[in-house]
PDB file of N, CA, C and O in Angstrom:
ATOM      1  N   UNK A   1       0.843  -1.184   0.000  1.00  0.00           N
ATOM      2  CA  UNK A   1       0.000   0.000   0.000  1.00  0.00           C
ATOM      3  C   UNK A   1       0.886   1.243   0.000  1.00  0.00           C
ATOM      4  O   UNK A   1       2.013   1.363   0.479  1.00  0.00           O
ATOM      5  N   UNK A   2       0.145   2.132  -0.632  1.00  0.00           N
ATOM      6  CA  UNK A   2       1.670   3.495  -0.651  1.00  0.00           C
ATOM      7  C   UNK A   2       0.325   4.363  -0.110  1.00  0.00           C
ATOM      8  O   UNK A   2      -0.903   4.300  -0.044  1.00  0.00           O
ATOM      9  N   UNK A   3       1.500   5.236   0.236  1.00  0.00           N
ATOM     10  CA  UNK A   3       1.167   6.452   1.631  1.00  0.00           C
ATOM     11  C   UNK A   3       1.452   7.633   0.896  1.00  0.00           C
ATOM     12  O   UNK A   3       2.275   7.509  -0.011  1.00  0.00           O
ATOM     13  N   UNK A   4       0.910   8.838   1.107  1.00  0.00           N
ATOM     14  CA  UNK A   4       1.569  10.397   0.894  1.00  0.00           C
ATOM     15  C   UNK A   4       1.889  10.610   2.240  1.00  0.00           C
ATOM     16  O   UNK A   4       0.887  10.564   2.954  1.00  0.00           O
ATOM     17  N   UNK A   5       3.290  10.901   3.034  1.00  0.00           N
ATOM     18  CA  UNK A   5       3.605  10.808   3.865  1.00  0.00           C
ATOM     19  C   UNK A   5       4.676  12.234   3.832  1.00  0.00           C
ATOM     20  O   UNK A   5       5.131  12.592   2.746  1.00  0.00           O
ATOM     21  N   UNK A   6       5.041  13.033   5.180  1.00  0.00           N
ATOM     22  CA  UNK A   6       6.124  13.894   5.318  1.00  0.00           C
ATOM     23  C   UNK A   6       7.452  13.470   5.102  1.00  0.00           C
ATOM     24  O   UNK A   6       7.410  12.284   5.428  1.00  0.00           O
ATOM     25  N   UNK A   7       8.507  13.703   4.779  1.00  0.00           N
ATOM     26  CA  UNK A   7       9.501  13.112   4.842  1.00  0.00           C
ATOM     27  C   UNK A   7      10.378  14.815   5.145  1.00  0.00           C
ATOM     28  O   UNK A   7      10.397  15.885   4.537  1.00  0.00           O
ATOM     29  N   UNK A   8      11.063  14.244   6.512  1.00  0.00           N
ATOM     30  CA  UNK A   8      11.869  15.374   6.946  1.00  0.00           C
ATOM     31  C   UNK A   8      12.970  15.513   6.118  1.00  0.00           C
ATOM     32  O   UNK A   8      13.424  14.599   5.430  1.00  0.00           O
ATOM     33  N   UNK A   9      13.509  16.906   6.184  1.00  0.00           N
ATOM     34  CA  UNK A   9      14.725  17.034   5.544  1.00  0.00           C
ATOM     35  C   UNK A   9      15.298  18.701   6.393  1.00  0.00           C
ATOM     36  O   UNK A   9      14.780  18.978   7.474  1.00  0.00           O
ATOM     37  N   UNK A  10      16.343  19.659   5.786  1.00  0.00           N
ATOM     38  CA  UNK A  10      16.886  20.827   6.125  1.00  0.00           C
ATOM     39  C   UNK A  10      17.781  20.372   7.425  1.00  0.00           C
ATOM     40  O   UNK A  10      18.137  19.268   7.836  1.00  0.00           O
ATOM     41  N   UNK A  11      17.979  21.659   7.868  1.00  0.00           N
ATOM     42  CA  UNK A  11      19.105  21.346   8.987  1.00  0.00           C
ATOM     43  C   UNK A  11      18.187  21.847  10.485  1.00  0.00           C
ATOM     44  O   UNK A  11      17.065  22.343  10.380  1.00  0.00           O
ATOM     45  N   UNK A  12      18.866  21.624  11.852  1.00  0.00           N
ATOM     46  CA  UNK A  12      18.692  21.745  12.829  1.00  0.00           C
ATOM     47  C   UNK A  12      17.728  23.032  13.213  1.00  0.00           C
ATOM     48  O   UNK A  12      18.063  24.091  12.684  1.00  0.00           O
ATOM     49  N   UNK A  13      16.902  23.051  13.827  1.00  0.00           N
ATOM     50  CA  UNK A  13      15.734  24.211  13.747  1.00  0.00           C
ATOM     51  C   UNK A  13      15.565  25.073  12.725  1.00  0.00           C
ATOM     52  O   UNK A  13      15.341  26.271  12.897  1.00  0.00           O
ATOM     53  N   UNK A  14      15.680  24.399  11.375  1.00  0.00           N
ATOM     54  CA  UNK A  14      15.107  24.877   9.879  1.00  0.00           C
ATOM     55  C   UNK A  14      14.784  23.942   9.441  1.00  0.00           C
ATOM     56  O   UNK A  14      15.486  23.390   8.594  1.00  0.00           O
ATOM     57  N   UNK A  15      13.570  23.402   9.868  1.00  0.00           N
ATOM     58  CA  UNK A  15      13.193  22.021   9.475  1.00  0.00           C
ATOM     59  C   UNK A  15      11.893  22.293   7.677  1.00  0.00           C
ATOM     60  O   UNK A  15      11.137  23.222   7.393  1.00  0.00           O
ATOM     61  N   UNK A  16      12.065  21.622   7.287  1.00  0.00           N
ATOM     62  CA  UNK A  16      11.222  21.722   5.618  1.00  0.00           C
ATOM     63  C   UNK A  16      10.703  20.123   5.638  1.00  0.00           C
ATOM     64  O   UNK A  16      11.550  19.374   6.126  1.00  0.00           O
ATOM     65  N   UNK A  17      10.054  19.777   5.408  1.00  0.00           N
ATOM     66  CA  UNK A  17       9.153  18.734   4.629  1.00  0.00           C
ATOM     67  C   UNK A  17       8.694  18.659   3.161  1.00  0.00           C
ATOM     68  O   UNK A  17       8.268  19.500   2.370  1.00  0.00           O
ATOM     69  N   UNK A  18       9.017  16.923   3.070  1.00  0.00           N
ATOM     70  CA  UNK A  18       9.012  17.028   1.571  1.00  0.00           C
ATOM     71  C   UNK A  18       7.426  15.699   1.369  1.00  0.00           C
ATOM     72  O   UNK A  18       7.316  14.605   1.923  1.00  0.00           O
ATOM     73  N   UNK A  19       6.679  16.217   0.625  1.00  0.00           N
ATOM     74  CA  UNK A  19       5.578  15.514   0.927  1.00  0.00           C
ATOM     75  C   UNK A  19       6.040  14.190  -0.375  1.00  0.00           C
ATOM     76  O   UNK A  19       6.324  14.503  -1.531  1.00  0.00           O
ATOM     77  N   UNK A  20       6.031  13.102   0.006  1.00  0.00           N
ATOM     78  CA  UNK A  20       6.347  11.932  -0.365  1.00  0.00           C
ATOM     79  C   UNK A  20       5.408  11.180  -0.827  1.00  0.00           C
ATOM     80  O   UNK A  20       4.336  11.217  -0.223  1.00  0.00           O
ATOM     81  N   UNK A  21       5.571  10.033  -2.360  1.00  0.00           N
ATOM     82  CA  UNK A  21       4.874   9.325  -1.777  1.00  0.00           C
ATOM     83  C   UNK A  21       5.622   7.951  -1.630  1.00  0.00           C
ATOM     84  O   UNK A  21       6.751   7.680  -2.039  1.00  0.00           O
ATOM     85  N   UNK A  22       4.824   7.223  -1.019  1.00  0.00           N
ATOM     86  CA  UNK A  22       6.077   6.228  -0.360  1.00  0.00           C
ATOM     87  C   UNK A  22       5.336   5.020   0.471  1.00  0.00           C
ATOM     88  O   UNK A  22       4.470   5.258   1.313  1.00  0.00           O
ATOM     89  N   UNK A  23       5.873   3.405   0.061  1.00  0.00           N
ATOM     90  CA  UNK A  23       5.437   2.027   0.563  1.00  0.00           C
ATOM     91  C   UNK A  23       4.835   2.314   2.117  1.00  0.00           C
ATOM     92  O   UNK A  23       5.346   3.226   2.767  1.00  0.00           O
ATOM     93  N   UNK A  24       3.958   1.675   2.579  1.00  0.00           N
ATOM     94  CA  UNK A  24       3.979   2.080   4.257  1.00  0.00           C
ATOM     95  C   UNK A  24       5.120   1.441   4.957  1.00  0.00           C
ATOM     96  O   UNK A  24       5.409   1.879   6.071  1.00  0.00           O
ATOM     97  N   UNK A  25       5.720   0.588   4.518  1.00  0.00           N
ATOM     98  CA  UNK A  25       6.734  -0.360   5.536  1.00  0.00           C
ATOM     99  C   UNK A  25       8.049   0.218   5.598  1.00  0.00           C
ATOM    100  O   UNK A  25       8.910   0.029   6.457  1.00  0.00           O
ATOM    101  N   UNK A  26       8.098   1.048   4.434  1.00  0.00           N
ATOM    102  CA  UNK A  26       9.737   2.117   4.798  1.00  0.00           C
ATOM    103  C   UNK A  26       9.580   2.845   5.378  1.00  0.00           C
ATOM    104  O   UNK A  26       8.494   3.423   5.337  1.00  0.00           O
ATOM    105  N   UNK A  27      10.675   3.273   6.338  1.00  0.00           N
ATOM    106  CA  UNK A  27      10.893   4.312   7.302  1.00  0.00           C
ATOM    107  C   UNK A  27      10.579   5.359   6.836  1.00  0.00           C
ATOM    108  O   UNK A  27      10.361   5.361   5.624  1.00  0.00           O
ATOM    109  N   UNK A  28      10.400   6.931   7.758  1.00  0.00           N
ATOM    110  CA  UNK A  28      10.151   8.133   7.425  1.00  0.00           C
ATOM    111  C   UNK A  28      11.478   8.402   6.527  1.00  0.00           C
ATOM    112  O   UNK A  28      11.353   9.176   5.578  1.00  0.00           O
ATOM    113  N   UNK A  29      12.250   8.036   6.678  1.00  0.00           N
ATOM    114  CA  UNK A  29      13.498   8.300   5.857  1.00  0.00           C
ATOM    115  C   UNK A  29      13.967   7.455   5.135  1.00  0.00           C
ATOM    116  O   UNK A  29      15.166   7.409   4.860  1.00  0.00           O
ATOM    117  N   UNK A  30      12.903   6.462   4.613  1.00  0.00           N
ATOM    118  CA  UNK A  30      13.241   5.448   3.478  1.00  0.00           C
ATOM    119  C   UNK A  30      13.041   6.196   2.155  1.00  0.00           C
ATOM    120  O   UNK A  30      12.685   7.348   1.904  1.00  0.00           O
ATOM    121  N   UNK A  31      13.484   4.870   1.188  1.00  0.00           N
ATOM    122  CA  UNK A  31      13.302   5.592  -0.097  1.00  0.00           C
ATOM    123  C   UNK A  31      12.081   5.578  -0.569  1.00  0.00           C
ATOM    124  O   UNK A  31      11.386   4.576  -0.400  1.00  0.00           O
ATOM    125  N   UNK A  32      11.553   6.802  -1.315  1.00  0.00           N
ATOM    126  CA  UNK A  32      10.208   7.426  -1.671  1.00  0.00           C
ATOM    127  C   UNK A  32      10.090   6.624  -3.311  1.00  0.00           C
ATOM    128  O   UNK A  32      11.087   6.144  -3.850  1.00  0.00           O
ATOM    129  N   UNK A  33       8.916   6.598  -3.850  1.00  0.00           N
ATOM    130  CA  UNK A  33       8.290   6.329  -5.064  1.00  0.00           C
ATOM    131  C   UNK A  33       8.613   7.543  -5.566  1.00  0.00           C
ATOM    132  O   UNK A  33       9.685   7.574  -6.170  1.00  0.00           O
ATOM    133  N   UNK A  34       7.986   8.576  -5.493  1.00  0.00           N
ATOM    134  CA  UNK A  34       8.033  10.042  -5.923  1.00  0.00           C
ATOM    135  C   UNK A  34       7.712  11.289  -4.634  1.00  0.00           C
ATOM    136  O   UNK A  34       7.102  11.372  -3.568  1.00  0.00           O
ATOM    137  N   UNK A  35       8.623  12.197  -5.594  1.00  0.00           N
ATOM    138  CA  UNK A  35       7.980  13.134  -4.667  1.00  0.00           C
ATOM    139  C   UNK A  35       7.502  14.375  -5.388  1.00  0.00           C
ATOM    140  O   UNK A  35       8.019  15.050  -6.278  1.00  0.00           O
ATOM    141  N   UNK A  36       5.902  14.506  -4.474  1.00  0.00           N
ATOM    142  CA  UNK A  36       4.846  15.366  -4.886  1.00  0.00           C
ATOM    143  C   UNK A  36       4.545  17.023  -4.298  1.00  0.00           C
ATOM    144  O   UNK A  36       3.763  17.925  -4.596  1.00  0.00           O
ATOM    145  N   UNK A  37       5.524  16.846  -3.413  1.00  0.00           N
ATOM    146  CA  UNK A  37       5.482  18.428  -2.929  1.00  0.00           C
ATOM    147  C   UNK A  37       6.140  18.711  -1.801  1.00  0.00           C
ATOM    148  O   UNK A  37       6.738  17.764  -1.291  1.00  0.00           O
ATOM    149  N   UNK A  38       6.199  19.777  -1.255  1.00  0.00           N
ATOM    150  CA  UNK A  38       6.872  19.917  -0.322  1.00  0.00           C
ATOM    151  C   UNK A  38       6.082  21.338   1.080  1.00  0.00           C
ATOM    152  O   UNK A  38       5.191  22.137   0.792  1.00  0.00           O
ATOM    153  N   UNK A  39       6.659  21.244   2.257  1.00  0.00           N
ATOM    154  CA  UNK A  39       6.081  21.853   3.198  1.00  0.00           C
ATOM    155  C   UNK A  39       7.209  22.975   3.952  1.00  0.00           C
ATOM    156  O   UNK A  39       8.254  22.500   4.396  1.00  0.00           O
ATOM    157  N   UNK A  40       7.085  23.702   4.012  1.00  0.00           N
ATOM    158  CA  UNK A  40       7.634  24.867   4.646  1.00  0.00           C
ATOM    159  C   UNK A  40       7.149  25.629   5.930  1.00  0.00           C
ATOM    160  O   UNK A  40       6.865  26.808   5.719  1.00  0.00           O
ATOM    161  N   UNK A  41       7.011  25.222   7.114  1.00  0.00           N
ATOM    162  CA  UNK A  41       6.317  25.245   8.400  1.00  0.00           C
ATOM    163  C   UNK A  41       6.798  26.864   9.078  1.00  0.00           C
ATOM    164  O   UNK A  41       5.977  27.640   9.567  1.00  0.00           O
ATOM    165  N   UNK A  42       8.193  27.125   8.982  1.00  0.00           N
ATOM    166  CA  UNK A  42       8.512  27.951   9.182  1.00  0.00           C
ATOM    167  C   UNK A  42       7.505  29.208   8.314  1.00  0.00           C
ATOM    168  O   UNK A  42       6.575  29.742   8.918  1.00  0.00           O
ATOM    169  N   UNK A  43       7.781  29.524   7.075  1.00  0.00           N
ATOM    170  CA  UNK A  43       7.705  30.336   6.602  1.00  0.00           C
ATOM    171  C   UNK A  43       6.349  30.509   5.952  1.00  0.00           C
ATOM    172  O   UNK A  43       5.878  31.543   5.477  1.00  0.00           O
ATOM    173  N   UNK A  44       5.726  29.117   6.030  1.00  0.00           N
ATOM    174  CA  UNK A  44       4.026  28.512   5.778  1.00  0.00           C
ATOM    175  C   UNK A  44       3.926  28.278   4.331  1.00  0.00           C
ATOM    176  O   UNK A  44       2.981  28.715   3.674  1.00  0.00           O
ATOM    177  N   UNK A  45       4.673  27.746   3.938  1.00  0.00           N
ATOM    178  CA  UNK A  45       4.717  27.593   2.396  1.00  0.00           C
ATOM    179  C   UNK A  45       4.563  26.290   2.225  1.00  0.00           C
ATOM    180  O   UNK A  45       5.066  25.413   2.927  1.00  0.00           O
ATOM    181  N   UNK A  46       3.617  26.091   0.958  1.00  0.00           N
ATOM    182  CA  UNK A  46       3.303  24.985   0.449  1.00  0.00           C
ATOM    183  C   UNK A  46       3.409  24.941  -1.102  1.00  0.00           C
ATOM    184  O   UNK A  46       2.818  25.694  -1.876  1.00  0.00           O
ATOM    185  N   UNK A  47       4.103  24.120  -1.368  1.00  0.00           N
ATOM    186  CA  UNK A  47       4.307  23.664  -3.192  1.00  0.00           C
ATOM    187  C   UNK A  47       3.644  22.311  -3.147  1.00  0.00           C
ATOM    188  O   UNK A  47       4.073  21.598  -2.239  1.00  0.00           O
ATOM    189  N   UNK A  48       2.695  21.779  -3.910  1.00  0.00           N
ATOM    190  CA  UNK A  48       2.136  20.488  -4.621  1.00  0.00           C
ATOM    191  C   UNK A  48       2.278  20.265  -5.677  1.00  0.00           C
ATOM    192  O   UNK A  48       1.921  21.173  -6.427  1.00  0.00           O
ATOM    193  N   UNK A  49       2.755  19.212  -6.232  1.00  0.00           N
ATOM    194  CA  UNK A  49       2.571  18.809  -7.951  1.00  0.00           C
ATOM    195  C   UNK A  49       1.466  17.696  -7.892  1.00  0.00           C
ATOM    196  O   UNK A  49       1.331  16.477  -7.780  1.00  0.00           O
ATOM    197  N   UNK A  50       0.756  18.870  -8.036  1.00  0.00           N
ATOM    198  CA  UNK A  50      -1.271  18.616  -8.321  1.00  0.00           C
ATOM    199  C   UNK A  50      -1.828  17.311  -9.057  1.00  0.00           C
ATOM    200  O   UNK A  50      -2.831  16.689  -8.708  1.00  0.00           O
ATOM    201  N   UNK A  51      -0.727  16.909 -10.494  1.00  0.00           N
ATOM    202  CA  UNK A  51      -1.360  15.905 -11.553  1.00  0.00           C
ATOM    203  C   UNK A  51      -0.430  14.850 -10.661  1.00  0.00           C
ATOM    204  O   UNK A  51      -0.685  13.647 -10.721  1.00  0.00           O
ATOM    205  N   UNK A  52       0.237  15.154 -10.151  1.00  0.00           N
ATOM    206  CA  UNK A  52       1.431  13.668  -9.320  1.00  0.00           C
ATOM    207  C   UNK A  52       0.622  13.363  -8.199  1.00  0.00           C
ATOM    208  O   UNK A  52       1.115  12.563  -7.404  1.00  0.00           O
ATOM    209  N   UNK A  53      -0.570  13.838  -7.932  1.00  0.00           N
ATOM    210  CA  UNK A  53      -0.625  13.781  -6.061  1.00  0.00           C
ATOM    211  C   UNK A  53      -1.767  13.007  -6.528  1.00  0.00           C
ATOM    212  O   UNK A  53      -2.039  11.891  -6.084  1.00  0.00           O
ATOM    213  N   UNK A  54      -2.543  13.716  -7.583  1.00  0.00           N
ATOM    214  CA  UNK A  54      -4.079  13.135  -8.173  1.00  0.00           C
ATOM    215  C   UNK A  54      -4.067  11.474  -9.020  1.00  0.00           C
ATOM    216  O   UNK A  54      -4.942  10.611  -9.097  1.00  0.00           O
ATOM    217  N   UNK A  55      -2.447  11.551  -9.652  1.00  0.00           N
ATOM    218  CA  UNK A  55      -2.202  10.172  -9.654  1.00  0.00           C
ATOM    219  C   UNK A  55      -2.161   9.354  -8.767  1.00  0.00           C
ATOM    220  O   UNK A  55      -2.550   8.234  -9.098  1.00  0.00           O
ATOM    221  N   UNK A  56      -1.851   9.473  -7.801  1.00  0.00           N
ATOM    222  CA  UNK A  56      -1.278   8.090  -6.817  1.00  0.00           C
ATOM    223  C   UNK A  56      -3.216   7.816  -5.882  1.00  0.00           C
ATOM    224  O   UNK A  56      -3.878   6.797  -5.687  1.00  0.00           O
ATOM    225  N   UNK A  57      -3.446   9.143  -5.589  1.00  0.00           N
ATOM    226  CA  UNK A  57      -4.756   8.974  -4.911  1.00  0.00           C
ATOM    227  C   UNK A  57      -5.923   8.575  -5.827  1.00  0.00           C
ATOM    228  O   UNK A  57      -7.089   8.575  -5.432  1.00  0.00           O
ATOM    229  N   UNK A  58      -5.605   8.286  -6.885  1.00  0.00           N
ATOM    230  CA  UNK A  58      -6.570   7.361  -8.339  1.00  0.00           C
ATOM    231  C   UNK A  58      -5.851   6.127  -7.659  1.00  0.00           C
ATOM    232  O   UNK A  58      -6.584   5.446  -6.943  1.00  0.00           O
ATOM    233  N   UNK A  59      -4.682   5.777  -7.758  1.00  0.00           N
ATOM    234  CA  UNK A  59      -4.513   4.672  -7.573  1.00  0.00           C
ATOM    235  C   UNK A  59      -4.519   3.668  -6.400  1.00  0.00           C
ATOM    236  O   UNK A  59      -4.155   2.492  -6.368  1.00  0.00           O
ATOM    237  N   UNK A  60      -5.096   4.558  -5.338  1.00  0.00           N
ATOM    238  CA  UNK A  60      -5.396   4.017  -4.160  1.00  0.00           C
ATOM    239  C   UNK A  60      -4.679   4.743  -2.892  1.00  0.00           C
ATOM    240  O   UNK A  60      -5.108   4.371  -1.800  1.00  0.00           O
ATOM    241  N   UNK A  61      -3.906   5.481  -2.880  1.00  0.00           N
ATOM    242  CA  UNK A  61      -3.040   6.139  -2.141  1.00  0.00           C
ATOM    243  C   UNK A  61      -3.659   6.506  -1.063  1.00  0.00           C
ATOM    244  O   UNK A  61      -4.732   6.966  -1.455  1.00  0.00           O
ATOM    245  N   UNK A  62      -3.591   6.593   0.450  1.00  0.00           N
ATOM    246  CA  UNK A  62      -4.045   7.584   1.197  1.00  0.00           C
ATOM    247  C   UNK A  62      -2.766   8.244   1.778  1.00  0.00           C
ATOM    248  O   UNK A  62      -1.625   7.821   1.965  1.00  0.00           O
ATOM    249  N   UNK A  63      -3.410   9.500   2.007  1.00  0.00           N
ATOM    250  CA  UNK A  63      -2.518  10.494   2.509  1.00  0.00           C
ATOM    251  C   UNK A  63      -2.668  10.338   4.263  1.00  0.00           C
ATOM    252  O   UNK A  63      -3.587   9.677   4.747  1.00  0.00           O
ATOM    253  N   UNK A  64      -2.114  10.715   4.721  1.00  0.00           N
ATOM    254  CA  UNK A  64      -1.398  10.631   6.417  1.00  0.00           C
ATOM    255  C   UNK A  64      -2.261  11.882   6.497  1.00  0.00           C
ATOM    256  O   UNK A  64      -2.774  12.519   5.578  1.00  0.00           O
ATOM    257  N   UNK A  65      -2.305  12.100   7.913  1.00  0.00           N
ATOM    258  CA  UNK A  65      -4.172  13.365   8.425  1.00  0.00           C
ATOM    259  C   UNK A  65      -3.158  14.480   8.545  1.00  0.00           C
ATOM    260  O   UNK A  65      -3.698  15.524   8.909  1.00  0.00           O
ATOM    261  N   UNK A  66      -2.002  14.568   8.371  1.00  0.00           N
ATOM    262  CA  UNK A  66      -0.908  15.858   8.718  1.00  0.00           C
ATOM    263  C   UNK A  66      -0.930  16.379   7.209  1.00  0.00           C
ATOM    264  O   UNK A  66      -0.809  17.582   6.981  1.00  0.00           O
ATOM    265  N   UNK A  67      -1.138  15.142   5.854  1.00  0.00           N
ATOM    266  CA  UNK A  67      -0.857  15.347   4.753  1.00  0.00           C
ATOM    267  C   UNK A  67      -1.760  15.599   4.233  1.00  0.00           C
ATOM    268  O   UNK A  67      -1.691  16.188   3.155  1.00  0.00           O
ATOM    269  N   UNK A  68      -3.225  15.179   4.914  1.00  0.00           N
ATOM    270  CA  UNK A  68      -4.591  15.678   4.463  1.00  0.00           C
ATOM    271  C   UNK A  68      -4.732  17.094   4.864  1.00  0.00           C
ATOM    272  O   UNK A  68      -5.102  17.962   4.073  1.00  0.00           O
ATOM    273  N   UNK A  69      -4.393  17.351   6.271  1.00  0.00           N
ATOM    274  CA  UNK A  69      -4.838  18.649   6.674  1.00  0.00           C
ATOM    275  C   UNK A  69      -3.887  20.114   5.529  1.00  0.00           C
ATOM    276  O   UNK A  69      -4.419  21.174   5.201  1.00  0.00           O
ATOM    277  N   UNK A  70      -2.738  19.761   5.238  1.00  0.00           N
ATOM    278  CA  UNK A  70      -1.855  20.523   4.510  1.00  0.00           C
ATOM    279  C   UNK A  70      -2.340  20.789   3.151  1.00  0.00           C
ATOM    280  O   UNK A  70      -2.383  21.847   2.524  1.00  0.00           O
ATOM    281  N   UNK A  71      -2.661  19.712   2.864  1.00  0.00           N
ATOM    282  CA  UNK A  71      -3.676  19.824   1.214  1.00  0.00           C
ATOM    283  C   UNK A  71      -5.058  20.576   1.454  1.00  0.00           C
ATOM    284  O   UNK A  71      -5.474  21.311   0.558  1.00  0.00           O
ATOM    285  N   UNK A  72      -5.734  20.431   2.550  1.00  0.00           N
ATOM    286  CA  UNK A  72      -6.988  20.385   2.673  1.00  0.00           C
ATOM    287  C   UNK A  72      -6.883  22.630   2.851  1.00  0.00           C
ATOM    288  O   UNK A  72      -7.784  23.425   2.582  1.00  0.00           O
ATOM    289  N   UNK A  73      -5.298  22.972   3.437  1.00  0.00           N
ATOM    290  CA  UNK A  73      -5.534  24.153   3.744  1.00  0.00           C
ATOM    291  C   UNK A  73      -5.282  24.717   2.252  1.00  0.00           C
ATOM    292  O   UNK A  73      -5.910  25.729   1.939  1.00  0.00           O
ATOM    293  N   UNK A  74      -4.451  24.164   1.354  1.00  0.00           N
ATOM    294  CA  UNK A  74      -3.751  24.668   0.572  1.00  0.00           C
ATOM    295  C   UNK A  74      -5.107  24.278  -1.088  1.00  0.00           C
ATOM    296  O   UNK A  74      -4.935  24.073  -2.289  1.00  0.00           O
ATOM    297  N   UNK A  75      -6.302  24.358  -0.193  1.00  0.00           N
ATOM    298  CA  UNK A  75      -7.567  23.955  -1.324  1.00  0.00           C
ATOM    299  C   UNK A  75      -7.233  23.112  -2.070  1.00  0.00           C
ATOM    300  O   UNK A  75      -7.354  23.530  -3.221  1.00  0.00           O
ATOM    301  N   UNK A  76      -6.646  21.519  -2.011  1.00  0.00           N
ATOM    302  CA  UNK A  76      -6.440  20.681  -3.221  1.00  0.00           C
ATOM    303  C   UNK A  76      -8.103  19.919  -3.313  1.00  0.00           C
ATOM    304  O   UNK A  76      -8.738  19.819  -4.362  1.00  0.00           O
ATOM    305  N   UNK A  77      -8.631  19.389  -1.807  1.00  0.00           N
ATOM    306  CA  UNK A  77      -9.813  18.662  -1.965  1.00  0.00           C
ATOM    307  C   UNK A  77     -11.701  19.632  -2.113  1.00  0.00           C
ATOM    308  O   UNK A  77     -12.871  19.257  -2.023  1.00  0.00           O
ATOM    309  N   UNK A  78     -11.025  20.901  -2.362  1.00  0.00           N
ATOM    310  CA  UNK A  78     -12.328  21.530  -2.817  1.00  0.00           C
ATOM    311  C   UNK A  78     -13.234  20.767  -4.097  1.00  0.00           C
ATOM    312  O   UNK A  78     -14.465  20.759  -4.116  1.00  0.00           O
ATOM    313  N   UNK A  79     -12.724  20.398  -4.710  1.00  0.00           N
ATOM    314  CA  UNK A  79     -13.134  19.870  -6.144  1.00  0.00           C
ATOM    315  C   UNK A  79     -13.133  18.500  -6.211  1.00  0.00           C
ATOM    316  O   UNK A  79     -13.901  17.830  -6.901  1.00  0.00           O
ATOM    317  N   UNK A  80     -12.433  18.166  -5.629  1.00  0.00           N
ATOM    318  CA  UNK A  80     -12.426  16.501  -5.340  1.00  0.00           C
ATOM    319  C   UNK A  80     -12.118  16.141  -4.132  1.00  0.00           C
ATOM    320  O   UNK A  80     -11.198  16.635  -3.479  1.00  0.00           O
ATOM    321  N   UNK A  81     -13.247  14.810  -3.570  1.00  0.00           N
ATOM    322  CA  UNK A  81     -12.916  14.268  -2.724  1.00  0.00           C
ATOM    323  C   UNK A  81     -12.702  12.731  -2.816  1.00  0.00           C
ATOM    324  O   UNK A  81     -13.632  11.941  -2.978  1.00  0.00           O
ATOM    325  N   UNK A  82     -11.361  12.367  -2.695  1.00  0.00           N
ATOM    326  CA  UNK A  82     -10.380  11.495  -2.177  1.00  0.00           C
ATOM    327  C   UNK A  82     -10.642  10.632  -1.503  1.00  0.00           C
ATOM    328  O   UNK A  82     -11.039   9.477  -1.658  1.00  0.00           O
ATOM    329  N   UNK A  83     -10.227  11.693  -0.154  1.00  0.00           N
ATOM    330  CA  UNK A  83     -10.275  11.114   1.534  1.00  0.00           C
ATOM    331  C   UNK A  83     -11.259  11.449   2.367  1.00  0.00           C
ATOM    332  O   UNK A  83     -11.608  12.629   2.405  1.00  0.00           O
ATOM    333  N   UNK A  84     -11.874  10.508   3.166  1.00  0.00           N
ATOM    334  CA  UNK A  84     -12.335  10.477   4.112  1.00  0.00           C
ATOM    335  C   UNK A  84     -11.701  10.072   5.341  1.00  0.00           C
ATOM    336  O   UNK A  84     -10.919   9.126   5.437  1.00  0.00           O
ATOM    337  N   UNK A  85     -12.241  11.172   6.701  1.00  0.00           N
ATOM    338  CA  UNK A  85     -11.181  10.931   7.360  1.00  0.00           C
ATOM    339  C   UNK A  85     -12.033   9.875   8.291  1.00  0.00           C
ATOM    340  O   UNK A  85     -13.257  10.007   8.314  1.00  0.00           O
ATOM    341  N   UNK A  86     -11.398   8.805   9.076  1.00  0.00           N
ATOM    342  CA  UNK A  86     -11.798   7.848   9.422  1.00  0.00           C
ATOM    343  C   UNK A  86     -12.190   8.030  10.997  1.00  0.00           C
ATOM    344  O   UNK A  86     -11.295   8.320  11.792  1.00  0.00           O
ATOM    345  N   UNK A  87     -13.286   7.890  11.358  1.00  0.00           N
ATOM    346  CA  UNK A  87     -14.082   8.027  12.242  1.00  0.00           C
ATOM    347  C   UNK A  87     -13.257   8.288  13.941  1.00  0.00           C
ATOM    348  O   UNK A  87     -12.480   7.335  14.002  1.00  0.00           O
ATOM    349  N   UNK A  88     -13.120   9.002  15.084  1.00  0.00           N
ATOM    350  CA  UNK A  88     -13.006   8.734  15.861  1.00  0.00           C
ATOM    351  C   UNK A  88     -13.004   7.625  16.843  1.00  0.00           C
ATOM    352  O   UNK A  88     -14.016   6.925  16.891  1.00  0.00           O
ATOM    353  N   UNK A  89     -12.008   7.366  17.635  1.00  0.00           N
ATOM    354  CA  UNK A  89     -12.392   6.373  18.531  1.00  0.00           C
ATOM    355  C   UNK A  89     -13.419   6.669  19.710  1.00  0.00           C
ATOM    356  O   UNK A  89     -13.530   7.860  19.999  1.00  0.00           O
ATOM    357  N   UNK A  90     -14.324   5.598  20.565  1.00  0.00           N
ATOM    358  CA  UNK A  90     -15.240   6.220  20.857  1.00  0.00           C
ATOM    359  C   UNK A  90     -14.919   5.838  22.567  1.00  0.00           C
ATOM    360  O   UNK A  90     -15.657   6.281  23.447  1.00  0.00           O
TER     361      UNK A  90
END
C-alpha cells in the first residue's frame, strides 16, 4: 500500500518537509516512489505537484491526516474528494 507521507529534511531548527509518496513499511526516511510536494512550516509555504498527487490517490493512495490537513488548507480537496477521514475512537 503506498502512503503520501512527510519526509523530513533541512538542517537543525530549519526544518522543511518534503511531501512523499512512499510504501507504508519504509521508514520516514526510506526511499520514496516520488515526490509530490513539499512543506515549509517555518515560513508557511506549500508547493504540490497537483497531476502527481491526483495520480497516486486514483490509484489508491491515502494520505497521512498531517498530509490531508496541509492539502486540505492549501484547497487541493475543494473539487475533489479522495479522503475520508476515518471516524473517531469512541
Amino acid at each position: 500500500m503506498v502512503k503520501l507521507r512527510l519526509k523530513r529534511c533541512g538542517r537543525k531548527q530549519r526544518v522543511i518537509y518534503r511531501i512523499v509518496a512512499i510504501d507504508v513499511r519504509s521508514r520516514r526516511e526510506g526511499r520514496d516512489l516520488r515526490r509530490v510536494g513539499f512543506y515549509d512550516p517555518i515560513n508557511n509555504k506549500t508547493y504540490s505537484n497537483v497531476p502527481a498527487i491526483l495520480y497516486f490517490l486514483e490509484k489508491g493512495a491515502q494520505p497521512t491526516r498531517t498530509v490531508h490537513d496541509i492539502l486540505r488548507k492549501a484547497e487541493f480537496f475543494k473539487e475533489s474528494c479522495f479522503f475520508t477521514k476515518k471516524k473517531g475512537k469512541k
